[in-house]
KEKE-3310 file (N, C-alpha, C; in steps of 0.2 Angstrom, whole numbers, plus 5000, padded with zeros to 4 digits):
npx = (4911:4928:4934:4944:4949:4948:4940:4949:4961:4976:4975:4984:4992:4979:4979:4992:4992:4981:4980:4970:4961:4964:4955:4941:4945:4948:4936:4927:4932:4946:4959:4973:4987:4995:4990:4989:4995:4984:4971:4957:4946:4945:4946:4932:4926:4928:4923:4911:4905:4897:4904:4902:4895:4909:4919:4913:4915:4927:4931:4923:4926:4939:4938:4935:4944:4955:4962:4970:4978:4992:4998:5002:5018:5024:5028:5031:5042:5049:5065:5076:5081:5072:5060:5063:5066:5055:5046:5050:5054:5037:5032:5039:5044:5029:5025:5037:5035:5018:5017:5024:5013:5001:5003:5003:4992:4982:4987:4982:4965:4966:4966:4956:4945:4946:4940:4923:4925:4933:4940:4949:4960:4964:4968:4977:4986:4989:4991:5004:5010:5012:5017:5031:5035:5036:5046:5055:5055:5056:5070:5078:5075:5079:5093:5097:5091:5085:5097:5108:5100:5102:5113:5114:5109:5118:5130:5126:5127:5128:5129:5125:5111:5107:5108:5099:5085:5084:5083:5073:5064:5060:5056:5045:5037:5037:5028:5016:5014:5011:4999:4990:4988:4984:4970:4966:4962:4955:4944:4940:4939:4927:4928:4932:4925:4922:4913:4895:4897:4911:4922:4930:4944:4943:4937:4947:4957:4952:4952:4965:4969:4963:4968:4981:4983:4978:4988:4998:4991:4994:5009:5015:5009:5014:5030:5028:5018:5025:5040:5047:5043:5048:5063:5063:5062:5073:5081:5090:5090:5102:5105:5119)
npy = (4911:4917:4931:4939:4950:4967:4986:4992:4988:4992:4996:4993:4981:4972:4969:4965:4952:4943:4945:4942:4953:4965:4963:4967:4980:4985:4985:4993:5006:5010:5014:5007:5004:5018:5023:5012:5014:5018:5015:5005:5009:5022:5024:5021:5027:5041:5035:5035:5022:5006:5000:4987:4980:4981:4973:4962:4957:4956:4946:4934:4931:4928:4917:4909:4907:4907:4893:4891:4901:4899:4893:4901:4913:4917:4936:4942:4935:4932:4932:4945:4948:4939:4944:4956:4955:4949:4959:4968:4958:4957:4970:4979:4976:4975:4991:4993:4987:4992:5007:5016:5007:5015:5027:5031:5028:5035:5050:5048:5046:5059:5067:5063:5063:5075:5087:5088:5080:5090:5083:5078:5080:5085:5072:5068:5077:5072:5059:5057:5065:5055:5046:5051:5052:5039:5031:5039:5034:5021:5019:5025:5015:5002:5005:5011:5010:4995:4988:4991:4985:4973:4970:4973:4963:4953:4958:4965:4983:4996:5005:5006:5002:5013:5021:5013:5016:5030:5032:5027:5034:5045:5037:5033:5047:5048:5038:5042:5054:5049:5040:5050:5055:5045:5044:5056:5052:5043:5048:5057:5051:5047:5035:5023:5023:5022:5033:5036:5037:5035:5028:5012:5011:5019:5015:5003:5011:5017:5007:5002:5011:5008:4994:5000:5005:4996:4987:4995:4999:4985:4986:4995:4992:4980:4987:4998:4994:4981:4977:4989:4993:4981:4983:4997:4992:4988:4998:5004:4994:4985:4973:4966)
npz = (5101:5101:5098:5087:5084:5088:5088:5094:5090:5079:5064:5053:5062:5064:5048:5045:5053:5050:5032:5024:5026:5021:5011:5015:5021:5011:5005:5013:5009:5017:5022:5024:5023:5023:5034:5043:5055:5063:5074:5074:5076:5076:5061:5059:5064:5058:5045:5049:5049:5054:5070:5076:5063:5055:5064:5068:5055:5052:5059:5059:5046:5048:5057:5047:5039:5045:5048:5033:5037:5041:5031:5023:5019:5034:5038:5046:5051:5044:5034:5032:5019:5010:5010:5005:4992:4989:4986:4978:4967:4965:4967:4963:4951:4942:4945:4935:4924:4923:4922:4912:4903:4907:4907:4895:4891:4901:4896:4882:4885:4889:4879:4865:4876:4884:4881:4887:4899:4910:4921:4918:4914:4928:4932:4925:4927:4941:4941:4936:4943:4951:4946:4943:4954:4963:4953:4955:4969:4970:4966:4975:4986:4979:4976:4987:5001:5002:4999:5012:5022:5020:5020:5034:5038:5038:5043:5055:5063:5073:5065:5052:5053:5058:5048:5040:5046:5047:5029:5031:5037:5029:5017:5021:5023:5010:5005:5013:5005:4991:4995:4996:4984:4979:4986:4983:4968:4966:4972:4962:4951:4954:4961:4951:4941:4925:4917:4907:4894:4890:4881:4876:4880:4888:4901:4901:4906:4919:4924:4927:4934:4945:4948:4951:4962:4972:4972:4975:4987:4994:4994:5001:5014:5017:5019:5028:5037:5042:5037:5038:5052:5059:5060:5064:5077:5083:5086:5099:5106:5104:5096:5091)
capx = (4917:4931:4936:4951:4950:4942:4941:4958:4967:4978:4974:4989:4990:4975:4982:4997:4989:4977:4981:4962:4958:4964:4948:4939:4946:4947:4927:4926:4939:4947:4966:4978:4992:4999:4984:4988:4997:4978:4966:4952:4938:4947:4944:4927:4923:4929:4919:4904:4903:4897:4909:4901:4895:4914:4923:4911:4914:4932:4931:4920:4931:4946:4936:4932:4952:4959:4966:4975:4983:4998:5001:5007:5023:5023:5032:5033:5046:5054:5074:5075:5082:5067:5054:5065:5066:5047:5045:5055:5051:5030:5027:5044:5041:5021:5027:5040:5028:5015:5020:5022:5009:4996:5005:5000:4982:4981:4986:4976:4959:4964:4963:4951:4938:4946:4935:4920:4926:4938:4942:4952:4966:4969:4969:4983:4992:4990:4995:5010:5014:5011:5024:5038:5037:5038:5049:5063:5055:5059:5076:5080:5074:5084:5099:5101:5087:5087:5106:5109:5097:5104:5120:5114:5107:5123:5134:5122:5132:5124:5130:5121:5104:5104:5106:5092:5082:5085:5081:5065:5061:5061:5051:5037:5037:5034:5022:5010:5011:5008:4994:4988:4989:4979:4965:4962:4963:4948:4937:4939:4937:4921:4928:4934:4919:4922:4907:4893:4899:4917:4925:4935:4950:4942:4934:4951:4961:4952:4951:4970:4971:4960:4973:4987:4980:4976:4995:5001:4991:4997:5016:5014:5007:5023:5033:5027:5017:5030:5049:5050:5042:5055:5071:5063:5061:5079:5084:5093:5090:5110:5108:5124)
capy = (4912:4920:4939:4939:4957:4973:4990:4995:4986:4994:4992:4988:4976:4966:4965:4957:4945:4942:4947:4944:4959:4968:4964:4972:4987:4989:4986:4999:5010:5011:5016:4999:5005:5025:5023:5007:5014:5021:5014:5003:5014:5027:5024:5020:5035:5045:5037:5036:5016:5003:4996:4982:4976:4979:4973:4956:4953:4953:4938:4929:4929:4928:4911:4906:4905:4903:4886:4891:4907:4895:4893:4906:4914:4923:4939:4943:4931:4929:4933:4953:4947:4937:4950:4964:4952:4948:4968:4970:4955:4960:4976:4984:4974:4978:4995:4996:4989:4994:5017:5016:5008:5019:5034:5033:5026:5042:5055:5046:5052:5067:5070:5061:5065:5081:5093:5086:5078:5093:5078:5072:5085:5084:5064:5067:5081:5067:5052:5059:5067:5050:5042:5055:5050:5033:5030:5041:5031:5012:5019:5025:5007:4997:5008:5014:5008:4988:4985:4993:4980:4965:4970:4974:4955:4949:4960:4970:4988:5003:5010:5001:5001:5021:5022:5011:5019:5037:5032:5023:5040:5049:5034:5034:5052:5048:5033:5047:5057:5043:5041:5056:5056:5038:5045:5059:5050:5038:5051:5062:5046:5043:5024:5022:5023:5028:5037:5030:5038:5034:5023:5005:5015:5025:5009:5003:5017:5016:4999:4999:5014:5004:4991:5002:5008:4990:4985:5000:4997:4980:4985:5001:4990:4977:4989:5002:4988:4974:4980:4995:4989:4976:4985:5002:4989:4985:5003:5003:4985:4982:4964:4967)
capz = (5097:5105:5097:5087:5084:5091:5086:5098:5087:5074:5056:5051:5065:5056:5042:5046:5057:5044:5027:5020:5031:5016:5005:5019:5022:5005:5005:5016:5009:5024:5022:5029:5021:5028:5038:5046:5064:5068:5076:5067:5081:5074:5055:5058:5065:5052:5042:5051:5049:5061:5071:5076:5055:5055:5068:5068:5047:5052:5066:5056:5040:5052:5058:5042:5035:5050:5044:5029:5035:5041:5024:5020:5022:5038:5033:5052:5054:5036:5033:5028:5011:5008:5012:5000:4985:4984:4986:4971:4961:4964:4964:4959:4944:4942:4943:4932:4920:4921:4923:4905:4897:4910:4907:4889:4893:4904:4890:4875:4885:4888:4871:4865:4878:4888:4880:4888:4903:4911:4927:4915:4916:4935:4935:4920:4932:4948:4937:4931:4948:4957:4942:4945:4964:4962:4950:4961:4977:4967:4963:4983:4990:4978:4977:4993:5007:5004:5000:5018:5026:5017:5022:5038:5041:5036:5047:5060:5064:5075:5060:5046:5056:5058:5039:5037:5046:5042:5026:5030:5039:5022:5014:5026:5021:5003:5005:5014:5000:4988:4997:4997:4978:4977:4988:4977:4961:4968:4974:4955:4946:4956:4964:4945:4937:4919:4914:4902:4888:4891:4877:4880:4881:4895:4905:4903:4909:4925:4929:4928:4940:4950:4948:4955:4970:4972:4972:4981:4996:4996:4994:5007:5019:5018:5022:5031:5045:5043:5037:5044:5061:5061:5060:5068:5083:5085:5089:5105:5109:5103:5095:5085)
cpx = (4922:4935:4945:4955:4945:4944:4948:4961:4968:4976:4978:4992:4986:4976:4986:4997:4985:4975:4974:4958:4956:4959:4944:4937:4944:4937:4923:4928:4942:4954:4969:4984:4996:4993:4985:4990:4991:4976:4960:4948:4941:4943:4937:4921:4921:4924:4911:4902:4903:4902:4908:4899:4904:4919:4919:4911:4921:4935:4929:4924:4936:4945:4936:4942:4957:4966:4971:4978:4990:5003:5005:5013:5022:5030:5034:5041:5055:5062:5070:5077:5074:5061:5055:5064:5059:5043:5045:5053:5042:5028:5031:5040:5035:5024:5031:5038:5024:5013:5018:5018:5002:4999:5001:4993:4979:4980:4980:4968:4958:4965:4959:4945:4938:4940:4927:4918:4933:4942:4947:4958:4971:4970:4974:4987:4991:4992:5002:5015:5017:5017:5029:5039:5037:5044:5057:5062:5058:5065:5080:5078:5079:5091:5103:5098:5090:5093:5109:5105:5101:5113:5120:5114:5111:5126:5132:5128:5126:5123:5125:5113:5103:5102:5100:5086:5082:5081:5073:5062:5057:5056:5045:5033:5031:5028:5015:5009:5008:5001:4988:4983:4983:4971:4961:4961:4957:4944:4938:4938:4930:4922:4932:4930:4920:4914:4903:4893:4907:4919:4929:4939:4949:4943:4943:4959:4960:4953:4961:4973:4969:4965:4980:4986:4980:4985:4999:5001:4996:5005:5018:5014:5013:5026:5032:5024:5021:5038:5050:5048:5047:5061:5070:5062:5066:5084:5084:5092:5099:5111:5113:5129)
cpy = (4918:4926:4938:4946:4961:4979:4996:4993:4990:4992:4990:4981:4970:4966:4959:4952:4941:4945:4948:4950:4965:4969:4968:4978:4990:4991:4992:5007:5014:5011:5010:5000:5011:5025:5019:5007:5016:5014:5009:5008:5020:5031:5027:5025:5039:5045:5033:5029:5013:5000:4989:4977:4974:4975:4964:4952:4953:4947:4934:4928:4926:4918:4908:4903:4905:4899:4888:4896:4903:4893:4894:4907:4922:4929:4943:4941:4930:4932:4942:4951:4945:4941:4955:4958:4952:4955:4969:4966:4955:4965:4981:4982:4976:4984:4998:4994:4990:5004:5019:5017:5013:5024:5036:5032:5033:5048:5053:5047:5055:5069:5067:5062:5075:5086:5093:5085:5082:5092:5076:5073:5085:5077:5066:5071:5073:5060:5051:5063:5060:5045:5044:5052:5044:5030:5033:5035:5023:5013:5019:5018:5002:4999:5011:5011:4998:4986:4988:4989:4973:4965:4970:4965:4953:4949:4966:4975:4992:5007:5011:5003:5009:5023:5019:5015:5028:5037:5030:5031:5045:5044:5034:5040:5053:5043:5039:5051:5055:5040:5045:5057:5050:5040:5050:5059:5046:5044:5056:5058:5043:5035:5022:5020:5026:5030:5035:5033:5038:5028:5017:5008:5018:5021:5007:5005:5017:5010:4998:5005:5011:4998:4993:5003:5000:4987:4990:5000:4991:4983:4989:4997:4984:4981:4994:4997:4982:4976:4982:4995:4987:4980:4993:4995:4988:4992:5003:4996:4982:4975:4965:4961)
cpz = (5100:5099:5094:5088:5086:5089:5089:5095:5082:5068:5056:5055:5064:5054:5042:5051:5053:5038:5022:5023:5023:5012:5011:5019:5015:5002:5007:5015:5015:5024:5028:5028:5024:5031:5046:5054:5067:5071:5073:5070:5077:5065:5054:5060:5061:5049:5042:5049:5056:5064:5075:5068:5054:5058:5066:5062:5047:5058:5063:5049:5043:5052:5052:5038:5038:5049:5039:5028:5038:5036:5020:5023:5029:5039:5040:5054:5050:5036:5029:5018:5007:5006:5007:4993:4984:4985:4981:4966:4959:4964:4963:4949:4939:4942:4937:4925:4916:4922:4919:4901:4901:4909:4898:4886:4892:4897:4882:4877:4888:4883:4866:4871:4886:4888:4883:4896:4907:4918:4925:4916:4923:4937:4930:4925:4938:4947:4938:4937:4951:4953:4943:4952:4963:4958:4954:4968:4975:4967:4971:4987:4988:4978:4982:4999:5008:5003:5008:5023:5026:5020:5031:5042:5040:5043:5051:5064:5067:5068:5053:5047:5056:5051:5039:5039:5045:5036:5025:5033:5033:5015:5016:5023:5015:5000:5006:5009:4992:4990:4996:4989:4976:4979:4983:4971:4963:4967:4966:4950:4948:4958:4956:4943:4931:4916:4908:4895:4886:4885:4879:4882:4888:4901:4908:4905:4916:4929:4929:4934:4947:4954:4952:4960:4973:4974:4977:4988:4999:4997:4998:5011:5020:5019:5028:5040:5045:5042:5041:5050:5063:5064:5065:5077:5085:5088:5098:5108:5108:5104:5087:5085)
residu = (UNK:UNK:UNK:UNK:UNK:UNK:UNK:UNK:UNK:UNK:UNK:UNK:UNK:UNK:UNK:UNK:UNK:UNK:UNK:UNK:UNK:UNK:UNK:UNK:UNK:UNK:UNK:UNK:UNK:UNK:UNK:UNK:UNK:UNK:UNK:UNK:UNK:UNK:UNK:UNK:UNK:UNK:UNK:UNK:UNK:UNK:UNK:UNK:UNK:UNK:UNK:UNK:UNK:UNK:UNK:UNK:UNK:UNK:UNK:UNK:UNK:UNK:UNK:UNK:UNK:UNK:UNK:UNK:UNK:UNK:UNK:UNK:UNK:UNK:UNK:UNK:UNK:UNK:UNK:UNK:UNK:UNK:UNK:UNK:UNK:UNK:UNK:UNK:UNK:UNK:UNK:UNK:UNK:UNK:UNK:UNK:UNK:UNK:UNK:UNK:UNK:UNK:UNK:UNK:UNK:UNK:UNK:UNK:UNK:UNK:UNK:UNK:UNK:UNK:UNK:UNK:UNK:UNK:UNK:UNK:UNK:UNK:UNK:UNK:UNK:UNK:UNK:UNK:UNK:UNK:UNK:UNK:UNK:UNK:UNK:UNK:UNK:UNK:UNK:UNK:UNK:UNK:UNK:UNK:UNK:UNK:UNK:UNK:UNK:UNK:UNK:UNK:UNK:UNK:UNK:UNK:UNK:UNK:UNK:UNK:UNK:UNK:UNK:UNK:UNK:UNK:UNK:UNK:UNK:UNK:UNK:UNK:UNK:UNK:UNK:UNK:UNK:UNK:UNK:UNK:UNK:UNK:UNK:UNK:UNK:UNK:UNK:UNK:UNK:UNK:UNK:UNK:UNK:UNK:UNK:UNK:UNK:UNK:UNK:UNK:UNK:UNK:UNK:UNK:UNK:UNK:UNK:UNK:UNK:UNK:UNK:UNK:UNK:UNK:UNK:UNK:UNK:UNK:UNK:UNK:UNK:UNK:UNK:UNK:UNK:UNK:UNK:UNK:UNK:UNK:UNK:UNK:UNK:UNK:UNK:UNK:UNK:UNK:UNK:UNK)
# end
């Protein structure tokens, strides 16, 4: 079998060559999203996994579905409008939501079980931070970032393309911090493990943060290793 990937490759790289990579990494918890310009030899250092179990469970999957990654739409190639719409229609959407009913999840146990569980408190601070920040970052994509692309793919200007990127410089920004905020909502939730005295409400409070992280990666990683590649790649190339 001839090696599709090796641990020199990018993660983000593998993904958007192979999008099932994603369950993977995720397996691994292995950041594919603000993470994805490293290294995978990189990751796997950090943390201290093999990188041959890894390296050879994504060849042999790779092998395995091969065939029906043609299938899809490859988001390499795709029209920028198309790529900003299914952004906006999946995980703007998802987002917009689900903010809401998780905000009120969130606060209903921390009062029912804060007094017990004093974890509770800084996932309601980091919830609540990680909403504020998104809800402004949804508002700068659709109101100011992706209407200057779309325009851009219409009528391509020096002009247009520096906005865009400028603005993606300042998203990237806020992705890492979004990040940031994900990684330590895992690791304070225990993997989202609600605890065996936790209530339905509880269970289901995690399993929906579990949920978001889950969506996030995914919508990080469309943009940050595929959009913004795109367009940061056109910088001084002058196809206007």
């Amino acid at each position: 079998m001839n090696n599709k990937f090796s641990s020199a490759d990018t993660i983000g790289n593998i993904v958007v060559n192979f999008p099932k990579a994603i369950e993977t990494f995720k397996e691994y918890n292995i950041d594919f999203c603000c993470g994805g310009h490293r290294p995978l030899a990189e990751a796997l250092m950090e943390k201290n996994l093999s990188e041959s179990t890894v390296v050879d469970k994504l060849n042999e999957e790779y092998e395995t579905f091969k065939d029906s990654i043609h299938s899809d739409i490859d988001w390499r190639t795709a029209s920028y409008s198309q790529l900003i719409d299914y952004v906006v229609q999946k995980h703007h959407t998802y987002l917009n939501n689900e903010l809401p009913v998780m905000g009120q999840l969130v606060t209903k146990i921390l009062r029912v079980h804060g007094e017990h569980h004093v974890e509770l408190s800084r996932i309601h601070k980091l919830f609540n931070s990680l909403r504020t920040e998104l809800e402004s970052h949804l508002i700068k994509e659709e109101e100011t970032l992706f209407p200057i692309i779309k325009r851009y793919e219409k009528d391509p200007s020096p002009e247009l393309l520096d906005k865009a990127l400028k603005t993606i410089t300042e998203l990237e920004n806020e992705h890492t911090g979004a990040g940031d905020i994900l990684k330590e909502l895992r690791k304070i939730t225990d993997q989202y493990q609600a605890p065996a005295d936790g209530c339905t409400t509880y269970s289901l409070t995690f399993q929906k943060l579990y949920e978001l992280e889950s969506d996030l990666f995914h919508h990080i990683h469309m943009e940050n290793n595929i959009l913004f590649p795109r367009l940061q790649a056109l910088k001084g190339a002058h196809v206007y």
